[in-house]
C-alpha positions as CSV (number, residue, x, y, z in Angstrom):
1,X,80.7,118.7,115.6
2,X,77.8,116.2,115.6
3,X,77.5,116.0,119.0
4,X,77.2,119.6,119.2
5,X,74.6,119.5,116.7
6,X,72.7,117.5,118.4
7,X,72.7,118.8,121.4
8,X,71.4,122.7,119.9
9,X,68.8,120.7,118.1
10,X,67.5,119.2,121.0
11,X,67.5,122.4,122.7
12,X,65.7,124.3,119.8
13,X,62.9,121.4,119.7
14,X,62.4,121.4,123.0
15,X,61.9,125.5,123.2
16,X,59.2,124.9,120.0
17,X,57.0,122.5,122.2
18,X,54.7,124.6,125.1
19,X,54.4,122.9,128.1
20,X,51.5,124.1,129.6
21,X,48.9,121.5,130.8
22,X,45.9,120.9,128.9
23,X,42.3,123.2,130.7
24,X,39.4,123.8,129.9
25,X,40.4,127.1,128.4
26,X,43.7,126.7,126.8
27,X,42.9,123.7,124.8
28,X,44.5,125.5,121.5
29,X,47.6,125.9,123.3
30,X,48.7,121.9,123.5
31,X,50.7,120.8,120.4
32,X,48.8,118.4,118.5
33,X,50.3,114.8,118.0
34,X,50.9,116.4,114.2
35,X,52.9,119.4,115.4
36,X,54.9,117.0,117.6
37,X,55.6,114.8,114.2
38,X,56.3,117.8,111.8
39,X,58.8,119.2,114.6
40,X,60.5,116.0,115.2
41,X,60.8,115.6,111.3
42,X,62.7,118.6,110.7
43,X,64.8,117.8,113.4
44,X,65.7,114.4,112.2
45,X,66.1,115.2,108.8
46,X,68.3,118.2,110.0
47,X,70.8,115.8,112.1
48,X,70.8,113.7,109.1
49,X,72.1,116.7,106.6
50,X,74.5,117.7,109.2
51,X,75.9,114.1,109.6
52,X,76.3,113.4,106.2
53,X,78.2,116.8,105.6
54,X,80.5,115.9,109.3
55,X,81.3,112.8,106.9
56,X,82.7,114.1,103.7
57,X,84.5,116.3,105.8
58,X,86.4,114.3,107.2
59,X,87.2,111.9,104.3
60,X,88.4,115.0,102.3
61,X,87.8,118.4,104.2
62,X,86.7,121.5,102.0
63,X,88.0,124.8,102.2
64,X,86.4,128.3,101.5
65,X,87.6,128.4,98.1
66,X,86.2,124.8,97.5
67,X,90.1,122.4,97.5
68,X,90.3,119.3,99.0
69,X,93.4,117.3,100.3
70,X,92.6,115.5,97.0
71,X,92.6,118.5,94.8
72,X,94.9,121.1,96.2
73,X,94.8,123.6,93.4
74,X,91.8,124.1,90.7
75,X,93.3,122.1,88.1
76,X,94.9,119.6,90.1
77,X,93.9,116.0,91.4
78,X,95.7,113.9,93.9
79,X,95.1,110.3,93.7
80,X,96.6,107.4,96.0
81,X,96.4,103.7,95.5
82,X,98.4,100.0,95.7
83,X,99.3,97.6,92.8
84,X,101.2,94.6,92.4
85,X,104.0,93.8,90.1
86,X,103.4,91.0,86.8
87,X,105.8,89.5,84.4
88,X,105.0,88.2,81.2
89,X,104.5,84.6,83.0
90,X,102.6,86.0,85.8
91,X,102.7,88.0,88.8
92,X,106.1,88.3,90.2
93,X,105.2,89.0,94.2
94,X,105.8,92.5,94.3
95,X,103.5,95.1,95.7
96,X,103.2,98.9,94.8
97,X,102.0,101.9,96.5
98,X,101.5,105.0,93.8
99,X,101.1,108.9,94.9
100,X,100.2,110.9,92.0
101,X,99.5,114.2,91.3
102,X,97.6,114.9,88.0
103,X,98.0,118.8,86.7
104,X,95.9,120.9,84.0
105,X,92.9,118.2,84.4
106,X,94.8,115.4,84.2
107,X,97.3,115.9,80.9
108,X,99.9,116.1,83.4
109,X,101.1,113.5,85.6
110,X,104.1,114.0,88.5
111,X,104.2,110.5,90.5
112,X,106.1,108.6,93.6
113,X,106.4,105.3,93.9
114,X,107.4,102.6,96.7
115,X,108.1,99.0,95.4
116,X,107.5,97.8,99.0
117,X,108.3,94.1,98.1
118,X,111.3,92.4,96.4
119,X,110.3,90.7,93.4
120,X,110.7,87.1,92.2
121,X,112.2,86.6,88.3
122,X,109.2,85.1,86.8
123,X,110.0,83.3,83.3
124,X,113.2,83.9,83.9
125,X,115.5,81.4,86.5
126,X,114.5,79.6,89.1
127,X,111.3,80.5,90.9
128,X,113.2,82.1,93.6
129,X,115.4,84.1,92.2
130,X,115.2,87.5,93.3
131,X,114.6,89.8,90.2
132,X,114.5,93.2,92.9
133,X,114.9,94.2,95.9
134,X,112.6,97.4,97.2
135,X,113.0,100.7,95.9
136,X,111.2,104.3,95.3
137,X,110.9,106.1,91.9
138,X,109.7,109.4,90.8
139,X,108.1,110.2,87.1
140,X,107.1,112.8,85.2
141,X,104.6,112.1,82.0
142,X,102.2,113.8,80.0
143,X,99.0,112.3,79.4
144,X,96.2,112.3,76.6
145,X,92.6,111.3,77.2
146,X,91.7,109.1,74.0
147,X,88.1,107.8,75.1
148,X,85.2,109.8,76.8
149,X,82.4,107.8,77.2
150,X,79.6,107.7,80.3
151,X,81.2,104.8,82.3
152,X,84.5,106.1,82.2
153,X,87.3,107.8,80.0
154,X,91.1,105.6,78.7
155,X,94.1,107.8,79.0
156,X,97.5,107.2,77.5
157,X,100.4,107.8,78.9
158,X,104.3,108.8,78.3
159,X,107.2,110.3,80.0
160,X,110.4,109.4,82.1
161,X,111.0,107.5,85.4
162,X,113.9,107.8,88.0
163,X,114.3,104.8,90.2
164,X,116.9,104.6,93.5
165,X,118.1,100.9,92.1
166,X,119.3,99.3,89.5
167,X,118.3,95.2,89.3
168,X,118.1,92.0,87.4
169,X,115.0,93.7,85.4
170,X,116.1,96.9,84.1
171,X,120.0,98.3,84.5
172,X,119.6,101.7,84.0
173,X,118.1,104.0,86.5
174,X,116.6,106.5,83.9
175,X,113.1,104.8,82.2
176,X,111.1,105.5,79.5
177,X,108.1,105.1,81.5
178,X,104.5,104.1,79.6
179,X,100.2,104.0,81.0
180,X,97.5,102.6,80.0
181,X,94.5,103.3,82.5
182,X,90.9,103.1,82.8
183,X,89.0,105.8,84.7
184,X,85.2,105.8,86.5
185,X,83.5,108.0,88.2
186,X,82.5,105.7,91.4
187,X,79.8,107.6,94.6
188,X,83.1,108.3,96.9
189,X,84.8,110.1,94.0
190,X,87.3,108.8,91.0
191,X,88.9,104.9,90.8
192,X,91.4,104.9,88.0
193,X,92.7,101.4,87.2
194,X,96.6,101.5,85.5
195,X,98.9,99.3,83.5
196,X,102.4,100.4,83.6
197,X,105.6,99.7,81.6
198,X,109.0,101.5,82.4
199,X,112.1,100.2,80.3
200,X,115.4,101.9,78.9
201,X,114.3,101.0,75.5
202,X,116.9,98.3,74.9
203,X,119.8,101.3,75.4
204,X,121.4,99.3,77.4
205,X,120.8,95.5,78.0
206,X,119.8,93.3,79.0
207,X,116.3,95.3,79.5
208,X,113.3,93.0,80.9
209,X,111.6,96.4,81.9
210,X,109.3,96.8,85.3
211,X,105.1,96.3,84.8
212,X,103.3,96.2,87.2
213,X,99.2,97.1,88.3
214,X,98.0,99.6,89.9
215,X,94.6,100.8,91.3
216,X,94.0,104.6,92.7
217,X,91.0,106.7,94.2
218,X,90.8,110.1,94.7
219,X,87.9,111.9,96.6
């Protein structure tokens, strides 16, 4: 697309400029050196808009109807990210990749999760015993936006979690599932910054419960 734009430009400058040699009696007919500059600025600044616009399109490609791969409906946002796992003693060695999809401006949340790395039982045994192995989980929660201010906007979060495994840290499959996070709109688009807890409550124990970090962006 740019090089294409580049190429009609050149053309369409090159058509605006005469090329007739400068005579006694076509004098007016040479382009001034500040024709030459106001042409080649408006070409310039031209390739420049087009460039910029090639860009964002291919981060996140816009439609007619103005939906991104980020935000595939009106009230939707799609926002991707990596984290790491913690325990109360420190971080346990595991790392996180979140895909969530936020509904109704972000009072919904649906999410999928990949625990990519097994995880070490910090605080609790020896330093390398294995607290869980890697597994996926899906959730569900609703959300409520309790700060709105000009750097950002805090959000609370509650629902339910589903994970493939059962481990050392939580033996149950079903979670309560909990978020803190921290939002800011950042040039590129949004960068939310999440705390999140998922436990069975202590239904059945023992329950250590899974925390862990995470940091997304949509654009």
């Amino acid at each position: 697309m740019l090089l294409a734009s580049l190429v009609s430009l050149t053309t369409a400058v090159a058509a605006t400029i005469p090329v007739a040699a400068a005579t006694p009696g076509n004098e007016a007919d040479v382009p001034t050196s500040e024709a030459v500059t106001s042409v080649n600025s408006e070409a310039v600044a031209s390739v420049n808009s087009e460039a910029v616009t090639s860009m964002n399109d291919a981060v996140a490609p816009v439609s007619e109807d103005g939906l991104t791969p980020f935000r595939p409906c009106p009230l939707c946002q799609l926002f991707v990210g990596i984290g790491g796992t913690y325990q109360f003693w420190g971080w346990s060695d595991g790392i996180v990749v979140p895909f969530t999809l936020e509904l109704n401006e972000s009072r919904w949340e649906v999410g999928g999760f990949r625990m990519a790395r097994r995880q070490i039982a910090m605080g609790y045994g020896p330093p390398d015993k294995v607290a869980a192995e890697p597994y996926w989980a899906a959730s569900v929660m609703r959300r409520w936006q309790f700060l709105h201010r000009p750097w950002g906007r805090l959000y609370f979060g509650f629902g339910a979690v589903y994970r493939t495994e059962t481990d050392y840290l939580d033996p149950t499959r079903w979670d309560f599932a909990y978020l803190l996070a921290a939002r800011f709109d950042v040039e590129a688009g949004l960068l939310e910054v999440a705390v999140r807890h998922w436990s069975d409550a202590w239904i059945k124990q023992p329950n250590r419960g899974q925390d862990f970090v995470t940091v997304s962006v949509s654009f």
